[in-house]
C-alpha positions as CSV (number, residue, x, y, z in Angstrom):
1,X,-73.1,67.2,145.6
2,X,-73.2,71.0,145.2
3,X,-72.8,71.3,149.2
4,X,-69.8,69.2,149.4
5,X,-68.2,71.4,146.5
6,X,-69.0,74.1,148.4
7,X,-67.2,72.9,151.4
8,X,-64.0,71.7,149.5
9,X,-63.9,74.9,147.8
10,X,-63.7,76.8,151.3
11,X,-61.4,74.8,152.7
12,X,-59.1,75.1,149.5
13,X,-59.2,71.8,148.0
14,X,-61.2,72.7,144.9
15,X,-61.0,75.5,142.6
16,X,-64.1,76.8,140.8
17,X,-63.3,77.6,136.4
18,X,-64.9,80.8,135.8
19,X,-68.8,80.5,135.6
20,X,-69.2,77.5,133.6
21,X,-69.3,75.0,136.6
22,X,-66.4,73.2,136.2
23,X,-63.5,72.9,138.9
24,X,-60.4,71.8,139.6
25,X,-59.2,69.8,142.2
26,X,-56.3,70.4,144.1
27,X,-53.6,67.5,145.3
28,X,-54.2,68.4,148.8
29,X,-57.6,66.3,148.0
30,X,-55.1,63.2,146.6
31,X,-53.3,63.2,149.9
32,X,-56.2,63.8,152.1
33,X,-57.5,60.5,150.4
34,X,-54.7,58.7,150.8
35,X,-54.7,59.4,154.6
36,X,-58.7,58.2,155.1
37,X,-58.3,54.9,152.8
38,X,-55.3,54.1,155.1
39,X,-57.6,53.6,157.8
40,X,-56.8,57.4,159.2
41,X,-59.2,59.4,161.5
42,X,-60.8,61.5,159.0
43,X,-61.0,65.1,160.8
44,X,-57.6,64.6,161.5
45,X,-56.4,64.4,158.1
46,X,-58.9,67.3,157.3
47,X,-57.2,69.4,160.4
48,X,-53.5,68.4,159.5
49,X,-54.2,69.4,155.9
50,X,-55.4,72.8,157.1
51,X,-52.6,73.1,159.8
52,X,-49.8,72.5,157.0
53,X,-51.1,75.0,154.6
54,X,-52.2,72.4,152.1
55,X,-55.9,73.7,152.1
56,X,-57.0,76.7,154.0
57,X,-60.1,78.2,154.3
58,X,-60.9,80.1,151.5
59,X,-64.6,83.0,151.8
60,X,-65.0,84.6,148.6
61,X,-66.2,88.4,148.4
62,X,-69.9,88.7,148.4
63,X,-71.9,89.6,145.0
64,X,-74.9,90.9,144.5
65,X,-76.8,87.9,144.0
66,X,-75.3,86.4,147.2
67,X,-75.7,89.4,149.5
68,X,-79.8,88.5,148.1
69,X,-79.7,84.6,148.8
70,X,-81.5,83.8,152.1
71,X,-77.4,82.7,154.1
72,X,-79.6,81.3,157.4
73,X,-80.9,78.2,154.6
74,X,-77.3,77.4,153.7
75,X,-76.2,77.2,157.5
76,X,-79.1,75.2,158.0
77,X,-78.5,72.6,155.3
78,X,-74.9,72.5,156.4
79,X,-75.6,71.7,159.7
80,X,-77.7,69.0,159.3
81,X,-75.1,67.7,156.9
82,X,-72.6,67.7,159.6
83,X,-75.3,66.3,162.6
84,X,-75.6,63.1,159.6
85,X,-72.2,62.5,159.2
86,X,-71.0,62.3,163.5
C-alpha cells in the first residue's frame, strides 16, 4: 500500500496533507479509472494522463532523513513490483 502511494504521489495523482499521513487524491485518478474499467490498456491511460498534463511526475526535495534512508532498497522493491505486475 505505501509503495503504490508513493508512486501515485510522483506521478501527481495524490497529494500528501502535511505529516499526519493523510492524502488527497486528485481527479486525474477518477478519470484514469474510468479509462481501465472501460476495458482500456492500462499504461496507456497512465501515459495519456501524463502526456495531457493531468498527472506529471512530481520528486520532492530531499531531507535529511531521506538523504540517510538506504535509496538502492526502494529501487529494489519497486522493481520487483513492476517485474510482478508485466
Amino acid at each position: 500500500m505505501r509503495t503504490s502511494l508513493r508512486r501515485l504521489r510522483r506521478l501527481g495523482m495524490v497529494i500528501t496533507i502535511g505529516d499526519t499521513g493523510k492524502f488527497r487524491i486528485t481527479e486525474a485518478v477518477f478519470r484514469f479509472g474510468a479509462d481501465v474499467r472501460l476495458g482500456g490498456d492500462l499504461r496507456e491511460a497512465q501515459l495519456r494522463l501524463i502526456r495531457d498534463g493531468e498527472a506529471v511526475v512530481h520528486t520532492p526535495e530531499p531531507s535529511q532523513q531521506s538523504l540517510l534512508e538506504n535509496p538502492t532498497a526502494e529501487y529494489d522493491e519497486e522493481q520487483t513490483e513492476w517485474e510482478d505486475e508485466a
